[in-house]
KEGUZA-967192 format. One line per 4 residues: their letters; for each residue x, z, y of C-alpha. Coordinates in nm, 2 decimals, decimal comma. Layout:
a> X Z Y  ...
END
This chain:
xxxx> -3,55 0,06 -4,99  -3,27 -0,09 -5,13  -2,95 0,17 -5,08  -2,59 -0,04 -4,92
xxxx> -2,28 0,10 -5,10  -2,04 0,26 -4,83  -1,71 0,49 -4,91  -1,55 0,75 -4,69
xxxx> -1,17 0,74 -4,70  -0,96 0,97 -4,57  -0,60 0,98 -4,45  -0,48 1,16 -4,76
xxxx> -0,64 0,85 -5,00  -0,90 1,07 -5,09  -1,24 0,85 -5,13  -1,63 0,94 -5,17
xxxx> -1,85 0,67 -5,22  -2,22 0,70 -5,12  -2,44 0,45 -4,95  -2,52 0,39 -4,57
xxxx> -2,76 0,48 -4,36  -2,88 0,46 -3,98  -2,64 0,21 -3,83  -2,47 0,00 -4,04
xxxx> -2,11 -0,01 -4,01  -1,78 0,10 -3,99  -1,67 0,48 -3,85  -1,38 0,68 -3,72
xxxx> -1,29 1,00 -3,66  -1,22 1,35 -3,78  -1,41 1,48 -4,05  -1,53 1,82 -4,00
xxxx> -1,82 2,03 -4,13  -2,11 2,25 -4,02  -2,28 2,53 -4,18  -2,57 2,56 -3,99
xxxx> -2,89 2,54 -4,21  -3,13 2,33 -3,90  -3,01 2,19 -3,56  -2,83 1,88 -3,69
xxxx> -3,04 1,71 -3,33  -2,87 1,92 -3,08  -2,51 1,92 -3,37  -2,52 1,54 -3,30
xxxx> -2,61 1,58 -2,93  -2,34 1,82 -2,82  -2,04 1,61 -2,65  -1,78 1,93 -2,79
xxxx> -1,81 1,61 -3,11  -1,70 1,33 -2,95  -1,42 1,17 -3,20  -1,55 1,39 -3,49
xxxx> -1,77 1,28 -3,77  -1,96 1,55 -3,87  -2,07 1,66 -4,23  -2,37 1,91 -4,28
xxxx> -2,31 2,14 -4,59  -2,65 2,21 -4,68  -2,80 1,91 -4,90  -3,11 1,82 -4,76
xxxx> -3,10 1,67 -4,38  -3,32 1,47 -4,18  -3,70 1,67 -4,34  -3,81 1,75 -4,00
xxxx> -3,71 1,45 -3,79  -3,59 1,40 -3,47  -3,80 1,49 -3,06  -3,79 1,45 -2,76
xxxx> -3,66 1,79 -2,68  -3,36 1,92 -2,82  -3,10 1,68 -2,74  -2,80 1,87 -2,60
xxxx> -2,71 1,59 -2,39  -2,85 1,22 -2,33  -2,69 1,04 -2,63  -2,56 1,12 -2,97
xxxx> -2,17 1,20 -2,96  -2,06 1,24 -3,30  -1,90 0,94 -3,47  -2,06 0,97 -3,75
xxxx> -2,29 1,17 -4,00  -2,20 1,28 -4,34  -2,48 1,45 -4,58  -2,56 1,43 -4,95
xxxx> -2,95 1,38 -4,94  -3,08 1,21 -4,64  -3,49 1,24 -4,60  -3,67 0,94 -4,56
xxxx> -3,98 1,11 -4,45  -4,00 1,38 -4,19  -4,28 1,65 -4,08  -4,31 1,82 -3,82
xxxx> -4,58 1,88 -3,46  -4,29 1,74 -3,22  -4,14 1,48 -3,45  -4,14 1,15 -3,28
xxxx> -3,93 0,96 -3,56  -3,68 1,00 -3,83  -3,32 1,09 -3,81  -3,28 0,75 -3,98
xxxx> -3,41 0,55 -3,69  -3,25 0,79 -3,43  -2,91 0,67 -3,53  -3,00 0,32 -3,57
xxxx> -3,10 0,36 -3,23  -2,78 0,51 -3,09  -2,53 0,28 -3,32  -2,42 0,60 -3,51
xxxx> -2,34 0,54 -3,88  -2,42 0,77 -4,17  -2,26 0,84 -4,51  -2,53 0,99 -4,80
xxxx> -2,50 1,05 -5,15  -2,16 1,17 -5,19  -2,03 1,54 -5,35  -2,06 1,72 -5,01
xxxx> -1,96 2,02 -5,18  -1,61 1,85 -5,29  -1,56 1,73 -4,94  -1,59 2,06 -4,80
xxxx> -1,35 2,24 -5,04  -1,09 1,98 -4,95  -1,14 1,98 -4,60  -1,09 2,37 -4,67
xxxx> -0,80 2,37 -4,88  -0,60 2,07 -4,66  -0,75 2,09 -4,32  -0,98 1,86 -4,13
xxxx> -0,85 1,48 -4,15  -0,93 1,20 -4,03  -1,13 0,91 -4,23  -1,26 0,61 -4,20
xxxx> -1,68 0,52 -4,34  -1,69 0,13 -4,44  -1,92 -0,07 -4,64  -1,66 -0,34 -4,65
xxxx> -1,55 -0,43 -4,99  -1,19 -0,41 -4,85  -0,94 -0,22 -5,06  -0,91 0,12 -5,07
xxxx> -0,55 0,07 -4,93  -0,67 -0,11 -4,63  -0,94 0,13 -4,52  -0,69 0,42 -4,59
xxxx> -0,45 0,21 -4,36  -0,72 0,22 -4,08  -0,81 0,57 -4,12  -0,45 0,66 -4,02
xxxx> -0,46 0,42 -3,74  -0,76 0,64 -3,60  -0,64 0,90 -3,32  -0,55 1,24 -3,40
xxxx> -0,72 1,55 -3,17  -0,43 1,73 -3,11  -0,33 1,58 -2,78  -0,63 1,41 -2,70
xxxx> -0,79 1,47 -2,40  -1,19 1,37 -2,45  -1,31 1,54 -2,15  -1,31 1,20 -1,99
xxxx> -1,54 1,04 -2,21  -1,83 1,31 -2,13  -1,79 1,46 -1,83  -2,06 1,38 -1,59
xxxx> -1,94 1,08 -1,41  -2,11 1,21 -1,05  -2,18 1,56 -0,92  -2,55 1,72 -0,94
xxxx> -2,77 1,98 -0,80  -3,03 2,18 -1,05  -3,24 2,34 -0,79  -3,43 2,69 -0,88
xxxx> -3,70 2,77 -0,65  -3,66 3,12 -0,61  -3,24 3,13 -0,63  -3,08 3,45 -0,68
xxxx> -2,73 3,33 -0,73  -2,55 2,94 -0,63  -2,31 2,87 -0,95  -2,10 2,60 -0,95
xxxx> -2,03 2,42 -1,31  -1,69 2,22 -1,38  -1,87 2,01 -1,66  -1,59 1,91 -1,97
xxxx> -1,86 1,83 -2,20  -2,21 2,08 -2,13  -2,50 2,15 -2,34  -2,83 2,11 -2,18
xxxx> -2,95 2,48 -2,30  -2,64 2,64 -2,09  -2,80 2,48 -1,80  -3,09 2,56 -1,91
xxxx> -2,99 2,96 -1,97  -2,80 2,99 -1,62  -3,15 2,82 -1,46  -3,31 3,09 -1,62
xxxx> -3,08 3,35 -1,51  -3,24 3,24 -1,13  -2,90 3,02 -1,08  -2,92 2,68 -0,85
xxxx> -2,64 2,49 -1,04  -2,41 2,24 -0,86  -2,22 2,02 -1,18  -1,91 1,86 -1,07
xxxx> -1,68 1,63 -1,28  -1,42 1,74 -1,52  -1,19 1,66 -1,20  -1,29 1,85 -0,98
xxxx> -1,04 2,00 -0,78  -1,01 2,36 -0,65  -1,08 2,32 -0,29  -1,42 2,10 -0,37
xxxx> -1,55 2,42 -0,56  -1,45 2,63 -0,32  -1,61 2,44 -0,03  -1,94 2,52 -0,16
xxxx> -1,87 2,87 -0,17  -2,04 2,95 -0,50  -2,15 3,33 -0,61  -1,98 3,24 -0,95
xxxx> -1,80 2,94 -1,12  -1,91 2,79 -1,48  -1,66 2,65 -1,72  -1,82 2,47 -1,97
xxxx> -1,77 2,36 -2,34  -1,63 2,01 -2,43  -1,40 1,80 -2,67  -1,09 1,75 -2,76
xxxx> -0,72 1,94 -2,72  -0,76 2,20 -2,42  -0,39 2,17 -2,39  -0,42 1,79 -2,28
xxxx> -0,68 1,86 -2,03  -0,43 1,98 -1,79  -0,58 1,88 -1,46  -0,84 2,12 -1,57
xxxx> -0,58 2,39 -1,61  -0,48 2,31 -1,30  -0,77 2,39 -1,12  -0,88 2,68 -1,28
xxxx> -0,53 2,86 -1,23  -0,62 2,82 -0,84  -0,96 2,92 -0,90  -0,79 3,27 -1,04
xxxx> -0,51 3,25 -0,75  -0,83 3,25 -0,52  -0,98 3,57 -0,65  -0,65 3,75 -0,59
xxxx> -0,57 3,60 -0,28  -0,92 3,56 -0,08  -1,23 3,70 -0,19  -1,36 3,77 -0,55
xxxx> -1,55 3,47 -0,73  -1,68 3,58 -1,08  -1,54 3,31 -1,32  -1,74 3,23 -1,69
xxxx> -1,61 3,00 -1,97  -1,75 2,92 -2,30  -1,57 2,69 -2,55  -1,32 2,46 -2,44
xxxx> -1,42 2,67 -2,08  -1,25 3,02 -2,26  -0,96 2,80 -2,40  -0,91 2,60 -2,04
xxxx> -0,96 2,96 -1,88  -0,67 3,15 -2,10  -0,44 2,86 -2,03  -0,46 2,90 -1,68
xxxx> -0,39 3,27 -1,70  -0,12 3,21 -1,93  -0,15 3,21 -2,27  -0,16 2,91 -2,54
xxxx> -0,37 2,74 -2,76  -0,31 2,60 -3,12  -0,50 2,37 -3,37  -0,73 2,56 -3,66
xxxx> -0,70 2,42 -4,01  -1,05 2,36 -4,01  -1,21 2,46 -3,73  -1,56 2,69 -3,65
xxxx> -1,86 2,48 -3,69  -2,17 2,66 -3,76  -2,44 2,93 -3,66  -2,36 3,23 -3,88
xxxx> -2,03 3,34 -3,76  -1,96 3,71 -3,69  -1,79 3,79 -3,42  -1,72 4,20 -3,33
xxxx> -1,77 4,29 -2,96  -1,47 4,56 -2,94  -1,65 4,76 -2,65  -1,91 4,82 -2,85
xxxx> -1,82 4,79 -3,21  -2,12 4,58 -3,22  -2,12 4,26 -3,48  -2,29 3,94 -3,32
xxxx> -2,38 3,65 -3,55  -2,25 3,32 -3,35  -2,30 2,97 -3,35  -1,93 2,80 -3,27
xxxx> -1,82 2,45 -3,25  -1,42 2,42 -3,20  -1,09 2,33 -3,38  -0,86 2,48 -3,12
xxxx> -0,83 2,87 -3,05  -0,63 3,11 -2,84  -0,31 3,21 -2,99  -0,35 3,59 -3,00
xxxx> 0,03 3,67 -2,98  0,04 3,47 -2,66  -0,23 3,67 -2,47  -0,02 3,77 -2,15
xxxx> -0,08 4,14 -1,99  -0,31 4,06 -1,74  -0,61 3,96 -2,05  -0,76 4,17 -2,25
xxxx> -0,90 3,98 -2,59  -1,28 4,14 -2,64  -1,41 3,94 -2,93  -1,29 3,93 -3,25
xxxx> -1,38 3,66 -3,53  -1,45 3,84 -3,83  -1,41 3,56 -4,06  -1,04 3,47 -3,95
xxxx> -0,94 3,72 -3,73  -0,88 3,46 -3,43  -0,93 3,53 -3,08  -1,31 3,49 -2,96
xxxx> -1,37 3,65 -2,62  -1,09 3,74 -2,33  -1,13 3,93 -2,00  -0,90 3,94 -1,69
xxxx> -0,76 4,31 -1,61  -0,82 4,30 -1,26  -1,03 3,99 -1,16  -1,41 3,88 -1,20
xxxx> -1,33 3,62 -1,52  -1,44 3,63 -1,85  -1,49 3,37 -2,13  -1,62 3,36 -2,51
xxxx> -1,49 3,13 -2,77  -1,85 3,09 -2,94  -2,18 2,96 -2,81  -2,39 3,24 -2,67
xxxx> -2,66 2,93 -2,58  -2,76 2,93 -2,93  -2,87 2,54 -2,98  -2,83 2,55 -3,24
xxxx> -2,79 2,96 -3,37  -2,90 3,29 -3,33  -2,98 3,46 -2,99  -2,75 3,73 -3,02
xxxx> -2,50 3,68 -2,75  -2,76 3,54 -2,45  -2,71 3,94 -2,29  -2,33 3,76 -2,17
xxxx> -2,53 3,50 -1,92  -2,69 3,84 -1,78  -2,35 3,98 -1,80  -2,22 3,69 -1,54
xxxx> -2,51 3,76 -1,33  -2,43 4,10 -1,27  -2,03 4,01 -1,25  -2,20 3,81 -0,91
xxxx> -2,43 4,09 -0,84  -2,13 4,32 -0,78  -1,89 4,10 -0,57  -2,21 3,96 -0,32
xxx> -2,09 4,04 0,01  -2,32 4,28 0,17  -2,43 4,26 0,47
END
């Protein structure tokens, strides 16, 4: 097969040259990279990457293709995929076809053959940038000029560009519990885990306003992970910080955020949110649970986090990231809302952290009206 030349610049000059694969063309975005040794299906399907091009720092990608199972959502959201050895061949009992032909498919370009391990150490060292992937034989210059013209994340809202564009009902049979998800970008293995957890889940748009969740008086309320600056999405903010108003003014209504969810949560309650140099992408993150002193290996996917100075009084922080000492779990004082900064749904990542979906069902347990 013969290999087209293709360069990665990004908005410092820097440039890796490699060749193409999957769709060929041209890319923007931020670069950022994930640790995670498997999962790059459900990496590229989870809408938290929309505007990002992803690179995977372990070498060999694409050896047990892609199926028809563990898409995170319906398409692939990441602009782009960076790796330094991309399999031709794949093998696996659920495989239905390569990684190769998967991003043809969705239009997605990827980047192989370049010093991955250089391009981590100087996302590291200088923070995630954006780039530009081209197998133009423009200048250097010009693509570098393009690459700044790309849009930065701090400021962005992309909630817009995943959310659900209608509301939906995921019946369960036997319901124990009606939860109503605000959907900024959601995973289809949280919906999957709350099904589980005997939930029938109403998923409204990104806009959703207070009063529509309220109207369909849910046990509990689901804030889910997404894209982009949570300080842009304010309308979000917006509702939520009635949501909380409605738990001390009415009647209690347990309130769970993961993600962008936590970040959109502590915003409403009052604190602020900053850009990481890097970010948290990956599925071996520690994370201490500080009620029980227990460590919990995490899968994460953000660049924004709570600023920990900012918690106001009425939060308690109960996560701690061990790697960074950033903010990775918050609980109100006096209300039924809680939130994690990681990915307890583990697609992909360890199951460490799926006892907090039980941990919302009981929050609901406790505030049923009885009768």
């Amino acid at each position: 097969m013969q290999q087209i030349r293709a360069r990665l610049v990004l908005e410092n000059g820097s440039v890796y040259k490699g060749f193409a694969f999957g769709h060929i063309g041209e890319a923007t975005g931020e670069v950022v990279f994930n640790t995670s040794l498997t999962g790059y299906q459900e990496i590229l399907t989870d809408p938290s990457y929309a505007g990002q091009m992803v690179l995977m720092t372990y070498p060999l990608i694409g050896n047990y293709g892609v199926n028809p199972t563990d898409s995170e959502s319906s398409k692939i959201w990441a602009s782009a995929f960076i790796v330094h050895e991309i399999s031709r061949t794949y093998s696996n009992f659920e495989a239905s076809q390569s990684l190769d032909s998967r991003l043809q498919e969705a239009g997605v370009t990827g980047l192989a053959g370049i010093d991955t391990r250089r391009l981590v150490r100087e996302i590291r060292e200088k923070g995630a940038m954006r780039g530009i992937i081209s197998i133009s034989n423009e200048s250097d210059e010009v693509l570098h000029n393009r690459a700044l013209q790309a849009p930065e994340m701090s400021g962005r809202d992309l909630v817009q560009t995943v959310t659900t564009g209608n509301s939906y009902t995921i019946a369960h049979t036997h319901a124990h519990y009606n939860v109503v998800t605000i959907d900024y970008g959601i995973k289809s293995n949280i919906l999957r885990l709350l099904h589980n957890a005997g939930c029938t889940i109403t998923v409204l748009p990104a806009k959703a306003t207070a009063e529509e969740v309220i109207a369909l008086n849910p046990d509990g309320v689901f804030l889910s992970n997404g894209p982009g600056d949570p300080a842009a999405v304010d309308y979000a903010v917006d509702t939520i910080k009635k949501l909380v108003e409605y738990n001390q003014t009415s009647k209690p209504l347990p309130i769970f955020g993961i993600c962008l969810g936590h970040q959109l949560l502590s915003l409403a309650c009052g604190a602020e949110t900053y850009k990481l140099k890097f970010g948290h992408h990956g599925g071996n993150h520690p994370v201490k649970n500080l009620a029980t002193s227990q460590i919990e290996i995490t899968s994460q996917n953000h660049g924004f986090a709570v600023a920990m100075d900012s918690l106001p009084d009425v939060l308690d922080m109960t996560h701690l990231n061990l790697y960074d000492n950033t903010v990775e779990g918050i609980k109100h004082k006096t209300l039924p809302c809680f939130s994690v900064q990681y990915h307890p749904e583990a697609a992909p990542g360890p199951h460490d952290s799926h006892y907090l979906f039980n941990e919302f069902t009981s929050l609901m347990d406790s505030h049923k009206p009885s009768f």
